[in-house]
C-alpha positions as MATLAB code, in Angstrom:
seq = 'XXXXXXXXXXXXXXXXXXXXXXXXXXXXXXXXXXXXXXXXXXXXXXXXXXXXXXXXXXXXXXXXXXXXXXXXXXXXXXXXXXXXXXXXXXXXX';
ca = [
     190.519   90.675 -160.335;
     188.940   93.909 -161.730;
     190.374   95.766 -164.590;
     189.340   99.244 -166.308;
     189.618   97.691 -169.538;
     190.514   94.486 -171.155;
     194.413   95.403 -172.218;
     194.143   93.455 -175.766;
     192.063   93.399 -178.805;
     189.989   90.327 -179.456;
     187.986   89.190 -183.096;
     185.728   86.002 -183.261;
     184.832   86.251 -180.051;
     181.765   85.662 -178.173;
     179.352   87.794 -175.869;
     176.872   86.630 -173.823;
     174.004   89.096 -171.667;
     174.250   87.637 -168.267;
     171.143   87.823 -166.351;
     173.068   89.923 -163.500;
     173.549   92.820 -166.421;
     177.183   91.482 -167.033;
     178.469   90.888 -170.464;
     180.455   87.628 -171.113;
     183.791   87.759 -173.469;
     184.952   83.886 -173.893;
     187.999   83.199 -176.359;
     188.902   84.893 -179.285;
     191.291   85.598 -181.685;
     193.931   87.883 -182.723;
     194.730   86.745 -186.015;
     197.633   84.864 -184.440;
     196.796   83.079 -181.630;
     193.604   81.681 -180.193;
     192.761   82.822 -176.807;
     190.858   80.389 -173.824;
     190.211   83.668 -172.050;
     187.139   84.699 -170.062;
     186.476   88.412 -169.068;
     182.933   89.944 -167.701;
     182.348   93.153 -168.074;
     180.104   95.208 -165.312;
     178.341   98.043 -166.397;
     177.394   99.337 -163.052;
     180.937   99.899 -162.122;
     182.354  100.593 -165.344;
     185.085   97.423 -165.170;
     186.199   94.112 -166.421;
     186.380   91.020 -164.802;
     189.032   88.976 -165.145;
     187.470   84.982 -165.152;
     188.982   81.664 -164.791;
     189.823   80.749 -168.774;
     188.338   78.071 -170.724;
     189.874   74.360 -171.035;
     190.612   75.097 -174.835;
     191.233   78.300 -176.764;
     188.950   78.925 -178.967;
     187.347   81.236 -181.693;
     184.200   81.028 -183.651;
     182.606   79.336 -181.066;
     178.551   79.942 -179.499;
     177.926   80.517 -176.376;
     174.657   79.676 -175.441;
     172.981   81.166 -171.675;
     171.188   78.253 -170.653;
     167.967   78.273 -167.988;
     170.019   77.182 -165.406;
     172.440   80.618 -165.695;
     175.043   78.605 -167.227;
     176.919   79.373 -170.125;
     177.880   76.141 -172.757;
     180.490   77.098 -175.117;
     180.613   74.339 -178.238;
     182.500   74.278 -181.038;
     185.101   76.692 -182.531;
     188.390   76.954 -184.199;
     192.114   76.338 -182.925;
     194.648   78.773 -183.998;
     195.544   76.559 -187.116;
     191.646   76.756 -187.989;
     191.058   73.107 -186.873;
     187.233   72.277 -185.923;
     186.483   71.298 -182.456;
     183.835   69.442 -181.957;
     183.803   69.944 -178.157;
     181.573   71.590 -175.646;
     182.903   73.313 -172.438;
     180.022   74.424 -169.287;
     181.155   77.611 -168.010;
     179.674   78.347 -164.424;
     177.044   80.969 -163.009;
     178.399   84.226 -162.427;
];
């Protein structure tokens, strides 16, 4: 699903430079709540992408682009500022 715009506010997020041009947003925070979300946004079209969410919410986390166009999401925070110590492979876009 394509949006204009991603309709809340994350902190703690990450971002990752896809090699297509698209920008990764994984998890996130809004003081609150920890989010498992994944949105992509396009440049060329000017939207956001709305991607299949992570296992775990999580903020404070990397997200490393690996060779093979993956993206590996480790570590993090739960909402009650818990340490994960898990990793999570997100696909190729």
């Amino acid at each position: 699903m394509s949006v204009k715009y991603i309709p809340f506010l994350l902190i703690r997020h990450t971002g990752t430079l896809l090699p297509s041009g698209a920008l990764l947003i994984i998890g996130g925070t809004q003081i609150v709540n920890s989010y498992s979300s994944c949105e992509a946004y396009i440049s060329s079209s000017d939207t956001w992408m709305v991607l299949p969410s992570l296992l775990i919410a999580r903020h404070e986390h990397t997200a490393t682009l690996l060779s093979s166009g993956h993206v590996l999401v480790t570590g993090g925070q739960t909402t009650q500022y818990d340490l994960y110590s898990s990793c999570e492979l997100f696909p190729r876009l």
